[in-house]
RODO-2510 file (C-alpha; in nm, 4 decimals, decimal comma):
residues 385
     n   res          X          Y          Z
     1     x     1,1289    -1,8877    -2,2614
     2     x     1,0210    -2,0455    -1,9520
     3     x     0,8114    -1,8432    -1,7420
     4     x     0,8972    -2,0005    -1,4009
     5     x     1,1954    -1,9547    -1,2512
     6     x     1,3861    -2,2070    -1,0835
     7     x     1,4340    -1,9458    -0,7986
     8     x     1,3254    -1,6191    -0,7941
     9     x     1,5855    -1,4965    -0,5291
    10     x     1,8820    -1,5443    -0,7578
    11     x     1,8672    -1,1728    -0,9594
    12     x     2,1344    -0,9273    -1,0999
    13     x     2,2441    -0,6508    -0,8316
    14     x     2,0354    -0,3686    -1,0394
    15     x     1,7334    -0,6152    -0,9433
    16     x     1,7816    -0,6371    -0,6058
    17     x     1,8645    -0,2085    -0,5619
    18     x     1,4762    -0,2142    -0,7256
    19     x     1,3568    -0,4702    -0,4850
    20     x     1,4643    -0,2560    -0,1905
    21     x     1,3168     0,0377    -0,2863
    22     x     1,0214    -0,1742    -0,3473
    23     x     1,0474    -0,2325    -0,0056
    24     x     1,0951     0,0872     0,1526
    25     x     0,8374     0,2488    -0,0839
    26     x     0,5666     0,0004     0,0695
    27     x     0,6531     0,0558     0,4110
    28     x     0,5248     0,4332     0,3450
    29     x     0,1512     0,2401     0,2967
    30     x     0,1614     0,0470     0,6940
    31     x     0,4109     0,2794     0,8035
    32     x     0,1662     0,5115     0,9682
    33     x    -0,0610     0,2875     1,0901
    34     x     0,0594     0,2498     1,4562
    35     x     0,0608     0,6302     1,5118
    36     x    -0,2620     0,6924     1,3748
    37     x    -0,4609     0,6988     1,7050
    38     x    -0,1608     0,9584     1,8748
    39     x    -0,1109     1,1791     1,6194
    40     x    -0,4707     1,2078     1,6183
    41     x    -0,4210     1,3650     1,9747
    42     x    -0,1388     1,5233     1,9115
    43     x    -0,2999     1,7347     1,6434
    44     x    -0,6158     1,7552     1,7545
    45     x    -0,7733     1,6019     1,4728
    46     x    -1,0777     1,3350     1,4184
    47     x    -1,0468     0,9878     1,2888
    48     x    -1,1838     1,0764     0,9697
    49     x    -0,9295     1,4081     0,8894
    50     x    -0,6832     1,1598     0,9940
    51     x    -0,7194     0,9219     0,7641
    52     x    -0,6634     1,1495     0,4962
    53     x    -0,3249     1,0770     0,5319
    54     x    -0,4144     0,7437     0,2796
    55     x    -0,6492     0,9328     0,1010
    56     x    -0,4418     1,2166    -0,0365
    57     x    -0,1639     0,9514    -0,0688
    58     x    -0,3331     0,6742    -0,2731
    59     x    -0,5526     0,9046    -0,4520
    60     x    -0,2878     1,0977    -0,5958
    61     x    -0,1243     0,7768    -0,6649
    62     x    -0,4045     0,6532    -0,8964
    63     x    -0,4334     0,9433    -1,0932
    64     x    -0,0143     0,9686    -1,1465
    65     x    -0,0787     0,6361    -1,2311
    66     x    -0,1989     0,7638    -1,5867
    67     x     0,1340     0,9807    -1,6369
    68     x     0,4039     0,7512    -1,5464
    69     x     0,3717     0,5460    -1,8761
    70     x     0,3718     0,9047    -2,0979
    71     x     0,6870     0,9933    -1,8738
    72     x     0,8879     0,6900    -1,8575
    73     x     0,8638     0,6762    -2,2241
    74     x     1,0400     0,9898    -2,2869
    75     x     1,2520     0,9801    -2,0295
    76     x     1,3241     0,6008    -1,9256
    77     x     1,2714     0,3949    -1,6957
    78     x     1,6051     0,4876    -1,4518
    79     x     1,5700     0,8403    -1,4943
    80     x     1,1440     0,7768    -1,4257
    81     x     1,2616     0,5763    -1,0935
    82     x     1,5236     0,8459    -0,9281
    83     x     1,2526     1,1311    -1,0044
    84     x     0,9794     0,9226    -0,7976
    85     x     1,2731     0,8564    -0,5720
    86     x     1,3412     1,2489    -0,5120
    87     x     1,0210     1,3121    -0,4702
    88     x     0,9685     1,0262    -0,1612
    89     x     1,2560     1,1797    -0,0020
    90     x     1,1524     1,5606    -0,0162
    91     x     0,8018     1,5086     0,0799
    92     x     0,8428     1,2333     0,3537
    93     x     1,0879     1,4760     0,5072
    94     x     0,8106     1,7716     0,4918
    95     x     0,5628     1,5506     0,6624
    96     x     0,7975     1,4881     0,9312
    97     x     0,8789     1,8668     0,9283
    98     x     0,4851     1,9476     0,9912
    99     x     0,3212     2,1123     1,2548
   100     x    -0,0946     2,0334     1,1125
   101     x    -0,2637     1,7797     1,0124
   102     x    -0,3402     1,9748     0,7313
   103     x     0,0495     1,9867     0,6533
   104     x     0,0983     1,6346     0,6432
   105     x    -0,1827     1,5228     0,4254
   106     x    -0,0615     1,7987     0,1722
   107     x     0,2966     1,6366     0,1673
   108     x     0,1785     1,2740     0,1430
   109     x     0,0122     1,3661    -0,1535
   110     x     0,3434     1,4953    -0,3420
   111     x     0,4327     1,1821    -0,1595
   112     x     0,2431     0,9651    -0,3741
   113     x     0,3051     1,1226    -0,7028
   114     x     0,6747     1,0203    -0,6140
   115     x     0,5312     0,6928    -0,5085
   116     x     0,3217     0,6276    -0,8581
   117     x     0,6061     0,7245    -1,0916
   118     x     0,7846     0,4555    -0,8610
   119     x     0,5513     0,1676    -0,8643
   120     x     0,4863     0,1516    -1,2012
   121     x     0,8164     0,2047    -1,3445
   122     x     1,0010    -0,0602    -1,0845
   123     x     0,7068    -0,3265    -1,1574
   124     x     0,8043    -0,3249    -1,5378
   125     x     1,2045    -0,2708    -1,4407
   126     x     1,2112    -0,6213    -1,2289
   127     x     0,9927    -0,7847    -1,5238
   128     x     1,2268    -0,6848    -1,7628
   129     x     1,5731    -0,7645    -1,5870
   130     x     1,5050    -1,0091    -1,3482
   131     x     1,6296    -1,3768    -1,4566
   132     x     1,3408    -1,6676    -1,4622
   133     x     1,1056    -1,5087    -1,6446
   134     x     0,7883    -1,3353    -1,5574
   135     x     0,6125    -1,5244    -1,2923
   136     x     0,9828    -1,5352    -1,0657
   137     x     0,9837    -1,1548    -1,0969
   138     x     0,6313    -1,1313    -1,0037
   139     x     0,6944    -1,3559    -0,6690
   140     x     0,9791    -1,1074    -0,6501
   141     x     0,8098    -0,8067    -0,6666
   142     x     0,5245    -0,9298    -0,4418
   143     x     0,7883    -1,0594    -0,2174
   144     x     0,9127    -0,6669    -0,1955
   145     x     0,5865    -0,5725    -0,0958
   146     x     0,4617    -0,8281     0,1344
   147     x     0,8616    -0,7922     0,3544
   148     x     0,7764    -0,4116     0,3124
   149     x     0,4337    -0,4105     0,4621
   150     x     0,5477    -0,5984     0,7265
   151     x     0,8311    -0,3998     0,7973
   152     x     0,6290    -0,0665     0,7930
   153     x     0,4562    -0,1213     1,1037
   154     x     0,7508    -0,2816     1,2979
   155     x     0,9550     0,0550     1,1955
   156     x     0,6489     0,2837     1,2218
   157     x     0,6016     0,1765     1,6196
   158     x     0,9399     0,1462     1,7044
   159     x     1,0200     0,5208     1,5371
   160     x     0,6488     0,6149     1,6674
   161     x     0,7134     0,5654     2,0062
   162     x     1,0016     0,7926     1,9841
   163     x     0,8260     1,0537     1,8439
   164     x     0,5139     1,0646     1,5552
   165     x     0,7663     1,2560     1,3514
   166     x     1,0191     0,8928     1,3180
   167     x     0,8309     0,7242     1,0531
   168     x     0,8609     1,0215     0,8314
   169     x     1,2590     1,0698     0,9062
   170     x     1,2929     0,6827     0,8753
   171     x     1,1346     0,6886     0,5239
   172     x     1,3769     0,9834     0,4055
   173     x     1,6387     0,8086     0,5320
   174     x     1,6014     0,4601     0,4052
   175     x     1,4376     0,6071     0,0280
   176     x     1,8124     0,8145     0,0333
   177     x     2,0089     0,5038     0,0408
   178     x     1,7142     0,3591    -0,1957
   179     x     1,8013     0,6367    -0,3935
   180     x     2,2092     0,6103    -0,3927
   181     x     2,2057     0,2235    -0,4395
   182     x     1,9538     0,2772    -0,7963
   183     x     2,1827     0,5670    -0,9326
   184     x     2,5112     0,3801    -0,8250
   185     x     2,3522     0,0280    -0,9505
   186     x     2,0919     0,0594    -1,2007
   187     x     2,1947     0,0875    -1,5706
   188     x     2,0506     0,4136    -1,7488
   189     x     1,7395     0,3315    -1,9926
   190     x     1,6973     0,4778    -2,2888
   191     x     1,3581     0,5949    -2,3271
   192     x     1,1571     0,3315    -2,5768
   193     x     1,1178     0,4091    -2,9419
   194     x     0,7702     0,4125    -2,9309
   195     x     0,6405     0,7015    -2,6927
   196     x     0,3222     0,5970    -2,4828
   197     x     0,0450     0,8165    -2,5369
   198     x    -0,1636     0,9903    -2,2085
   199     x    -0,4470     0,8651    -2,3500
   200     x    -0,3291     0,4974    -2,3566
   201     x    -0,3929     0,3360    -1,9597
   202     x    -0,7815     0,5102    -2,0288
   203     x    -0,7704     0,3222    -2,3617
   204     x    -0,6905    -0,0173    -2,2458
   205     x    -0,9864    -0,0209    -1,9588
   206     x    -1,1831    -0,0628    -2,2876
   207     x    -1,0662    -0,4238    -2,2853
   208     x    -1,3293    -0,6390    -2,0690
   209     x    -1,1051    -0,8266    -1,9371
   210     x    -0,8645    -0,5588    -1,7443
   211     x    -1,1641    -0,3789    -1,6454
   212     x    -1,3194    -0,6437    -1,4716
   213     x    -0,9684    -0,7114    -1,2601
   214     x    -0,9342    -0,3473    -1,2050
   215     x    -1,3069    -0,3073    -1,0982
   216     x    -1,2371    -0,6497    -0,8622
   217     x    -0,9342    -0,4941    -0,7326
   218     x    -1,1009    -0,1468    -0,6607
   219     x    -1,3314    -0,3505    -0,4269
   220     x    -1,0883    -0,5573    -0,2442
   221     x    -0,8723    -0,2533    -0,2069
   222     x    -1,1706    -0,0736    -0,0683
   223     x    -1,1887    -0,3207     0,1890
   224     x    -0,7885    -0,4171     0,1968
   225     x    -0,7885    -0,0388     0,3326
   226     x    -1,0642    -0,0188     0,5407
   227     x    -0,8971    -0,2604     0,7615
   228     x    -0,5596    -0,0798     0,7537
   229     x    -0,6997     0,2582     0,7443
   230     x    -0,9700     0,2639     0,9988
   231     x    -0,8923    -0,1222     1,2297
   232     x    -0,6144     0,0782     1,4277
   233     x    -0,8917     0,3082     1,6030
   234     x    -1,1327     0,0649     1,7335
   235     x    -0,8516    -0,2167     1,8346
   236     x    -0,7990     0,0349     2,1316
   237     x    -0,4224    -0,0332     2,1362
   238     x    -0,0777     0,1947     2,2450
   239     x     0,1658     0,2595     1,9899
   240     x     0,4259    -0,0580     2,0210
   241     x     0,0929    -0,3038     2,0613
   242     x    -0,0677    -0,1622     1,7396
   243     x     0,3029    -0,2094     1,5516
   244     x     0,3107    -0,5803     1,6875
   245     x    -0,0372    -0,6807     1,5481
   246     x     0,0024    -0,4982     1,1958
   247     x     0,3703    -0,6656     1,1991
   248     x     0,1804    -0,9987     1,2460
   249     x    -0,0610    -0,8910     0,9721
   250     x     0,2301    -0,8082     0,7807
   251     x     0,3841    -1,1150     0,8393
   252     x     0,0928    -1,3242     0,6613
   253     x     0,0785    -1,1451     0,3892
   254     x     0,4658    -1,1826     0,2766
   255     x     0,4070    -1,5646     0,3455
   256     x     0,0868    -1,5985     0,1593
   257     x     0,2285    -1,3497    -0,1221
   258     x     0,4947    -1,5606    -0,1410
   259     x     0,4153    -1,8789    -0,0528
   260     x     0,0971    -1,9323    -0,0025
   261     x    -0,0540    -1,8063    -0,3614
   262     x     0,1538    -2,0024    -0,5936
   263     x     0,0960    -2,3198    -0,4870
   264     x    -0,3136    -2,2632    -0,4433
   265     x    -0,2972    -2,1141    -0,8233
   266     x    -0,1086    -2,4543    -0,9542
   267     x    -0,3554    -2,6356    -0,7506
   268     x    -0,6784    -2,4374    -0,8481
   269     x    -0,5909    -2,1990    -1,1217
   270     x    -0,6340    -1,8228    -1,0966
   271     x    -1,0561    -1,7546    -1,1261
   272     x    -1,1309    -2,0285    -0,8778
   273     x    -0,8195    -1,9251    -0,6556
   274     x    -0,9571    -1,5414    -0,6457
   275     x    -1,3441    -1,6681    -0,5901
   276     x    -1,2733    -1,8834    -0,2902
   277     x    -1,0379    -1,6093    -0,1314
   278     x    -1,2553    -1,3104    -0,1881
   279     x    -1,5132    -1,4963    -0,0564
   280     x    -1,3295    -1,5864     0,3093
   281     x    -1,1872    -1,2223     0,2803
   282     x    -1,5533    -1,0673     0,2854
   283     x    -1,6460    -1,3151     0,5626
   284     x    -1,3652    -1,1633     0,7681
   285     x    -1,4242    -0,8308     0,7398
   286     x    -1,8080    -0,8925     0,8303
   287     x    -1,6823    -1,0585     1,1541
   288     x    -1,4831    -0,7421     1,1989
   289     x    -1,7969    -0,5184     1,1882
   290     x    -2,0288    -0,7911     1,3990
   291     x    -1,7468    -0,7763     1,6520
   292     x    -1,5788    -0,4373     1,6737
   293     x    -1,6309    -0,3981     2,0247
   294     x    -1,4678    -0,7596     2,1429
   295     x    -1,0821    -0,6212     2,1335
   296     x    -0,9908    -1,0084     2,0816
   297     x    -1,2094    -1,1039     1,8543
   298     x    -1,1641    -0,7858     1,6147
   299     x    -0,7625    -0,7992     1,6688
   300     x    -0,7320    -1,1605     1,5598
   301     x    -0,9995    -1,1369     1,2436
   302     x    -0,7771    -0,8348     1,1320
   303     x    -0,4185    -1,0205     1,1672
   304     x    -0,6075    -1,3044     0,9742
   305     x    -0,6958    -1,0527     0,6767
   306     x    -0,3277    -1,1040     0,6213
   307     x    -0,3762    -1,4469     0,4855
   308     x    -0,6673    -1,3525     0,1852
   309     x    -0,4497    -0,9443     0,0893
   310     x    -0,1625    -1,2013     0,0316
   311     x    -0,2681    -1,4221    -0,1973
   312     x    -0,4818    -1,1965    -0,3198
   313     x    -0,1949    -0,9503    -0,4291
   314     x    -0,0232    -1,1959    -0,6395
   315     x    -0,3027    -1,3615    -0,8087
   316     x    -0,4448    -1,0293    -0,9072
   317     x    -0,1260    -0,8862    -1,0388
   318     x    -0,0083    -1,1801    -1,2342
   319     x    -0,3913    -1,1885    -1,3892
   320     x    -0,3818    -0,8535    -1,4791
   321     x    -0,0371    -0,9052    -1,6784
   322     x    -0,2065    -1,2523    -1,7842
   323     x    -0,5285    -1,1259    -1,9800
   324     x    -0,4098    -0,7436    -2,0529
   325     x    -0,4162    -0,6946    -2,4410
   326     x    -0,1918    -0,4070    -2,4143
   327     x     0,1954    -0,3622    -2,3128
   328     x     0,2690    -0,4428    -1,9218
   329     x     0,3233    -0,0620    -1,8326
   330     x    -0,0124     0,0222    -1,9874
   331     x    -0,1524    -0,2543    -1,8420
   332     x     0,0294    -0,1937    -1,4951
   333     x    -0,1006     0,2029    -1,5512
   334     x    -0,4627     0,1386    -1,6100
   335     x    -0,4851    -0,1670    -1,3158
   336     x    -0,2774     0,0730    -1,0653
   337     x    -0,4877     0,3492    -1,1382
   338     x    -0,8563     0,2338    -1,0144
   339     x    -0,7017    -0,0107    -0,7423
   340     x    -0,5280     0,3021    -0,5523
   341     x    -0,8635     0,5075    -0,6187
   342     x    -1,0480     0,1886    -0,4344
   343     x    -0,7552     0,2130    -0,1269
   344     x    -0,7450     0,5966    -0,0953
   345     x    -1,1344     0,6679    -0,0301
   346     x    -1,2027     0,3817     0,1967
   347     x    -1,0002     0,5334     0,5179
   348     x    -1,2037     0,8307     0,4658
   349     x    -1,5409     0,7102     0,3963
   350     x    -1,5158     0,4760     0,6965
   351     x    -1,4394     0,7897     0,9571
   352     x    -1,6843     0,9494     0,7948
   353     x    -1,9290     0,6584     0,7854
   354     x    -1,8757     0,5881     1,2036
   355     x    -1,9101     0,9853     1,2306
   356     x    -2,2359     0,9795     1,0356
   357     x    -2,4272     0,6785     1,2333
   358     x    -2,2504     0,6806     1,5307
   359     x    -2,2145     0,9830     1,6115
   360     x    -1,9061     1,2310     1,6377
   361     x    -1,6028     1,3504     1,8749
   362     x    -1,7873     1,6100     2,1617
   363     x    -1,4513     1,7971     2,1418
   364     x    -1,1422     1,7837     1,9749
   365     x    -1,0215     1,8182     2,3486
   366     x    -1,1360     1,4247     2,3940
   367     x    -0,8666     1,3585     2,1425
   368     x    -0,5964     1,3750     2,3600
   369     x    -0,3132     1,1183     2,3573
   370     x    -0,4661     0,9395     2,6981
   371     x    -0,8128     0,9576     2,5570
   372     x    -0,6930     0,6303     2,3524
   373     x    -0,6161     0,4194     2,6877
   374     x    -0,8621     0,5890     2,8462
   375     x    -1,2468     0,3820     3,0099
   376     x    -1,4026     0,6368     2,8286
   377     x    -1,3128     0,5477     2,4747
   378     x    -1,5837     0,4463     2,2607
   379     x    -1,3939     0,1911     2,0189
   380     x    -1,7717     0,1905     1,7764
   381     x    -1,6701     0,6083     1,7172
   382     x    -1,2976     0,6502     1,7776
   383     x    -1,4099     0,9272     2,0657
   384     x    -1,3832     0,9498     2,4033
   385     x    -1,6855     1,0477     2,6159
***
């Protein structure tokens, strides 16, 4: 079988119901993003308690990560996708329905257990049923991601500036017609004959080479997050302004996803691909730090992140399916399971880290929603005063 496709665009209806829950389901990561700053205010919280909206998110995602294979082989993989499904819908909707900060971070975690029994089951569904072969599904998948991280911040400002409470609704509502068109579309799935064992995603990290792209991807999603976590504080924009220059972000990454890292792996291969892009990655973020307090420096070296998380994404993924010994779920498992631990603590660490060495908020009264246009905010601590 030939494992290009002549396009990866032409796929059976079940395909593309997966691909738009792909897309909804990774709007939930960016969708937040342009009401971090006022909900902050809003709730009186700090940067750092703030950003535990990731960090309960992701983290729960990474550990799920080791159940989905053990579920989705007893109960397949349509039956594995509506349950994350259900899930996304309940607990986006009980975010939305919050009145704490404390709330909200609860219900993103059941959030991402829905979200990790989705992931890895719709990775391996689009694999299996897509036409072209593997590497078309992959650019299809990583299409679904790079259109839905794009989207999130669009739909999180435009919703956010109606009220911090619209990206939550919007979620609920898009994941319910996500929901409708896998049930109506979808074929049911037997579960496999051979059940996957809990044991099996710790297993396969045994294998050298999977570790070593998890371990890779841990880092890069420590600093992948960093930048969408934490960047939205110190780039001292409103609501719609932070939504246009994540959308941008966004924007690069789809292309690059797309695009952009296919044609550099044909030209370069996959190792030398990853070294020169992790490389100009790290550089960027270090002009980030050096320049966090020049808004236009520090708002165009995060849109340009875009370019290095896009091809990034794709050449990681497809190398992880490329050297894993094991069976792609496993291997999806074990490689989704330290890369979300990597993106969940960064948000927090960094609040935590500006709170630690640059001192914190005098007041949870500074964190008003003005504060944030305010001459006295400090960009360096995410405070006013």
């Amino acid at each position: 079988m030939s494992t290009t496709a002549a396009s990866p665009f032409k796929q059976p209806r079940a395909v593309w119901a997966v691909a738009f829950a792909c897309v909804v389901s990774f709007m939930g990561i960016g969708l937040v993003d342009p009401i971090l700053p006022s909900l902050a205010g809003k709730l009186h919280a700090t940067p750092a308690q703030v950003e535990l909206l990731f960090t309960s998110y992701l983290v729960v995602t990474a550990v799920a990560m080791l159940v989905t294979g053990w579920v989705s082989s007893r109960i397949g993989a349509k039956r594995t996708l509506v349950a994350g499904l259900i899930l996304i819908v309940v607990f986006s909707a009980l975010a939305g329905s919050s009145h704490t900060i404390g709330q909200i971070v609860g219900f993103r975690a059941g959030w991402g257990l829905g979200n990790a029994l989705f992931i890895a089951t719709s990775l391996a569904v689009i694999v299996g049923s897509a036409s072209g072969g593997f590497a078309g599904a992959i650019v299809l998948y990583e299409t679904a991601l790079g259109v839905g991280i794009a989207m999130g911040p669009l739909v999180g400002s435009i919703l956010g500036g109606i009220s911090w409470r619209g990206p939550f609704f919007g979620v609920t509502t898009l994941m319910a017609i996500a929901l409708t068109a896998t049930l109506v579309l979808v074929k049911k799935t037997p579960p496999p004959e051979r059940k996957q064992s809990l044991a099996a995603p710790i297993k396969a990290l045994r294998h050298r080479g999977l570790l070593t792209m998890g371990v890779t991807a841990l880092l890069y999603n420590w600093a992948f997050f960093t930048v969408l976590g934490y960047a939205p504080f110190p780039m001292h924009l409103d609501t719609h302004k932070l939504g246009i220059a994540f959308t941008a972000w966004g924007v690069l990454v789809a292309i690059f996803a797309v695009f952009g890292a296919p044609r550099l792996q044909a030209s370069f291969g996959i190792a030398r691909t990853l070294y020169v892009n992790l490389t100009l990655f790290g550089a960027d973020v270090l002009i980030i730090g050096l320049f966090v307090n020049n808004q236009a420096v520090l708002i165009t070296a995060v849109i340009t992140t875009g370019i290095f998380i896009g091809v990034n994404n794709t050449i990681t993924t497809q190398a992880v399916m490329t050297v894993a010994p094991v069976e792609r779920s496993v291997a999806s498992a074990a490689y989704g399971f330290i890369r979300f631990i990597g993106g969940g603590l960064a948000p927090y660490f960094a609040g935590k880290m500006v709170e630690r060495w640059n001192g914190t908020c005098r007041s949870t009264s500074a964190l008003s929603a003005s504060c944030w246009r305010s001459e006295s905010y400090r960009p360096d601590t995410g405070c006013c005063g």
